[in-house]
C-alpha positions in Angstrom: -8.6 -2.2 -2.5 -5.7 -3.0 -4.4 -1.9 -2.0 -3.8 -1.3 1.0 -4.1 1.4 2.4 -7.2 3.1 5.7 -7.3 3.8 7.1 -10.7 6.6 9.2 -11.3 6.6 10.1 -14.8 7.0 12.9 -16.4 6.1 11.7 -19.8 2.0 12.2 -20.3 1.3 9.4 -22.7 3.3 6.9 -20.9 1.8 7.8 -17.6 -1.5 7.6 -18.9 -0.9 4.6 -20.5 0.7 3.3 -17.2 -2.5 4.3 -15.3 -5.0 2.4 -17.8 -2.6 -0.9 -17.7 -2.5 -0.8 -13.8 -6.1 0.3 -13.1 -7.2 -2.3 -14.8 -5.1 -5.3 -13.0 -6.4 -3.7 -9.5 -4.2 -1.4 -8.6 -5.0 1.8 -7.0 -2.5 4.6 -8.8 -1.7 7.9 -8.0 0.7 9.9 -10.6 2.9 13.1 -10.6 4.7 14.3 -13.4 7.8 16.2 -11.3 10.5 14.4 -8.8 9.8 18.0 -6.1 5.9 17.1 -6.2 6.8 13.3 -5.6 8.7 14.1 -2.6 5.3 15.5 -0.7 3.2 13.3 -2.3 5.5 10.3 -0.3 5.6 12.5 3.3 1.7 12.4 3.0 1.0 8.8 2.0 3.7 5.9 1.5 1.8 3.6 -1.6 3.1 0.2 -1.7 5.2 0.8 -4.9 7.0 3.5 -6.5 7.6 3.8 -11.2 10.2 6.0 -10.9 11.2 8.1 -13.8 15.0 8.6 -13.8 14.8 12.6 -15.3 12.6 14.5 -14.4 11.5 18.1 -13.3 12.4 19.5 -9.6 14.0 16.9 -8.8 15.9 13.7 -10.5 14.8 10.5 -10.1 18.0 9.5 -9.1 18.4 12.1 -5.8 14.6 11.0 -5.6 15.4 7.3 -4.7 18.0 8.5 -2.7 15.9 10.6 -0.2 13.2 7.6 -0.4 16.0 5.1 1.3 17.2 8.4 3.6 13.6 8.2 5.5 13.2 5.2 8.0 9.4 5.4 6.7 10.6 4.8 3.1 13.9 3.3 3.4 12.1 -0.4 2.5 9.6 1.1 -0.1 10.1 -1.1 -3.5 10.9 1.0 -6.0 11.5 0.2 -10.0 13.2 3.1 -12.0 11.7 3.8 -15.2 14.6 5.3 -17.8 16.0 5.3 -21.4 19.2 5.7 -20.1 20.0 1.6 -20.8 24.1 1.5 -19.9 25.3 -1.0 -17.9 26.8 2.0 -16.0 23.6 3.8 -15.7 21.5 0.5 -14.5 24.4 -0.3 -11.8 24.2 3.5 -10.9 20.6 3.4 -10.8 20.7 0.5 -8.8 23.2 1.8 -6.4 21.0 4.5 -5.4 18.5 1.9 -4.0 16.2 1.1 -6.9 15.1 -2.4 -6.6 14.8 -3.1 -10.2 15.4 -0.9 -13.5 13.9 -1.3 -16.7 14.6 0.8 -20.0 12.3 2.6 -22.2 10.9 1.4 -24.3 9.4 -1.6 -22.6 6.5 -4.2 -22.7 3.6 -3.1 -20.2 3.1 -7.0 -19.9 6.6 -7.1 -18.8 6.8 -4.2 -16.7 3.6 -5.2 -14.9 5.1 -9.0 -14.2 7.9 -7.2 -12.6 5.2 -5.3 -10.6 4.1 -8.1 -9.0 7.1 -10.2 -8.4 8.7 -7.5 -6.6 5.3 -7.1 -4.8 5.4 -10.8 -4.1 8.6 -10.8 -2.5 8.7 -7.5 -0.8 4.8 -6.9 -0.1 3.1 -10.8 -0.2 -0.1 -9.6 2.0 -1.0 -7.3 -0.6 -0.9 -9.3 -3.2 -2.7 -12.3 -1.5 -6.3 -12.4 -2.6 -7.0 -14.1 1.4 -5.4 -12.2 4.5 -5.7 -14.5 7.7 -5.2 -13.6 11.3 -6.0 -15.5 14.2 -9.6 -16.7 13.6 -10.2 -14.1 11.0 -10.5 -14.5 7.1 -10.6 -11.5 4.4 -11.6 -12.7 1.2 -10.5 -9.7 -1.4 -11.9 -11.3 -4.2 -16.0 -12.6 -3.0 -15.7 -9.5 0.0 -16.5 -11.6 2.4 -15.1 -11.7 5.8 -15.9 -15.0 8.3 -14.5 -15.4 12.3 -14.3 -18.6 13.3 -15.9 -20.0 10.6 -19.1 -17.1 10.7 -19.5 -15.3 8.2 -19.6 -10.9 9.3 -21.5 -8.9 7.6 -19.5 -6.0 6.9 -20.1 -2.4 5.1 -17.9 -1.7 2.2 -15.7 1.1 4.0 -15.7 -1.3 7.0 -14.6 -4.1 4.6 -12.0 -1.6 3.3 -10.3 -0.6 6.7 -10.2 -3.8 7.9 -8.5 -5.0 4.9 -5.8 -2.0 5.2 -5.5 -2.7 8.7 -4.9 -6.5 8.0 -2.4 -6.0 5.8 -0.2 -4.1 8.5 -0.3 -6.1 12.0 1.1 -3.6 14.6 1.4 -0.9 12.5 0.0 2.3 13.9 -2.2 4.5 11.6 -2.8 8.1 12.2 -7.0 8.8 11.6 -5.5 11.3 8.7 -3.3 8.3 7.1 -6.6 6.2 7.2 -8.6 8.6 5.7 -6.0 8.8 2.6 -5.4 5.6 2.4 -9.4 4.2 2.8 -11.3 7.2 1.5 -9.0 9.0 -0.8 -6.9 12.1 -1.1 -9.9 13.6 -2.7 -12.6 13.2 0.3 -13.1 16.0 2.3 -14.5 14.8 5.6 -13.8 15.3 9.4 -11.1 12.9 11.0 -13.6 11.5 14.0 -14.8 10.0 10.9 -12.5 7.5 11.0 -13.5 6.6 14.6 -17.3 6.2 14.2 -16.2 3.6 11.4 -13.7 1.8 13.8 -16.7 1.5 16.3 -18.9 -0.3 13.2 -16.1 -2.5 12.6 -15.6 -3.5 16.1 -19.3 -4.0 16.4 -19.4 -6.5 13.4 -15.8 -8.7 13.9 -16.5 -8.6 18.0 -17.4 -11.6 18.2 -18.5 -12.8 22.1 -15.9 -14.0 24.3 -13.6 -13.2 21.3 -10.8 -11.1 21.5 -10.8 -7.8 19.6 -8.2 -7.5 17.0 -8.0 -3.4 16.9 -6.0 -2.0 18.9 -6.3 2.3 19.9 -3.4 4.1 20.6 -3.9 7.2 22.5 -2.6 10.2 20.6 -1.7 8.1 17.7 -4.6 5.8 16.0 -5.3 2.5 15.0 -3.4 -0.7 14.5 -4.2 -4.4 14.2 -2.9 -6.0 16.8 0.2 -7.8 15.6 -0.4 -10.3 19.1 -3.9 -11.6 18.0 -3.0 -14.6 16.0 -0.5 -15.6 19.1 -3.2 -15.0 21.4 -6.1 -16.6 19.4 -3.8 -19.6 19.0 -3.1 -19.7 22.8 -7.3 -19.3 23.9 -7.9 -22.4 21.9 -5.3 -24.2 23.3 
């Protein structure tokens, strides 16, 4: 499961062409072709980057950006502003509004995509990493494997999924309907208690005896991996 991009763009060729360029580097993209239908499409799932088209439909990508640093759950979201609008006064404009990097049309996928993952790198580094380590636990995105304290886990690919989702989080709190986006897809239809039966599997299989368990339940809330279990496993083996 790679990060996740947003695409803003209003423009069908270049979106598409967008899409194929990122798919095929790893990354899971979503796309909307009006500012109004990128507004819900953030209040229903944050991704991990936002191409932002500077006009669009509904709603400009400018007044966009500005409503994604008004909400505390987007107000750190990277975003890069996609526009052919190349002024010095338009990219400090642009930039003002609280895009994190600006790059005029038209550009060089190669470059775009470098910028991708530098501003990934230093804004997002866990999703990037191709190993995610907590405690006594290891994530390998790359082989899917997962080991505890040295043992290799034998893990289910949706098990394999959340875990690496949760991982990449520590003390975040996940709603079961955020999970389900962000582990099943938008376009899965299935019952939220879903979500716990697959938390039970993953407990079962990373539980290791005399172990502590990494997943945390909050009542009324969800799930979170415990942002404590590295201090703690640290602390055991002392």
């Amino acid at each position: 499961m790679g990060p996740r991009v947003l695409i803003v763009e209003d423009e069908e060729p270049l979106m598409l062409l967008l899409r194929y360029n990122l798919e095929a580097e790893g990354y899971e993209v979503d796309s909307v072709s009006r500012g109004d239908e990128a507004e819900i499409r953030l209040r229903e799932q944050v991704p991990d980057i936002v191409l932002l088209d500077w006009m669009l439909p509904g709603l400009s990508g400018i007044e966009l950006c500005r409503r994604i640093r008004a909400r505390s759950e987007t107000e750190r979201l990277p975003v890069i502003m996609l526009t052919a609008r190349g002024e010095e006064g338009d990219r400090i404009r642009g930039l003002s509004t609280g895009a994190d990097d600006y790059i005029v049309k038209p550009f060089s996928v190669p470059e775009l995509l470098a910028r991708v993952r530098a501003l990934l790198r230093r804004t997002k580094p866990a999703h990037i990493a191709t190993l995610l380590r907590a405690g006594d636990i290891e994530l390998d995105r790359e082989t899917h494997r997962v080991r505890r304290a040295g043992q290799e886990l034998h893990l289910g690919p949706t098990e394999f999924r959340l875990l690496e989702f949760l991982m990449q989080s520590p003390g975040r709190v996940f709603s079961r309907e955020h999970l389900l986006n962000a582990v099943w897809g938008h376009d899965v239809y299935i019952d939220e208690r879903t979500v716990d039966v697959h938390v039970g599997r993953l407990r079962k299989a990373i539980n290791l005896p005399r172990k502590p368990d990494p997943i945390r339940t909050v009542r009324g809330a969800g799930y979170s991996f415990d942002e404590t279990f590295a201090r703690e496993e640290h602390a055991l083996e002392a």
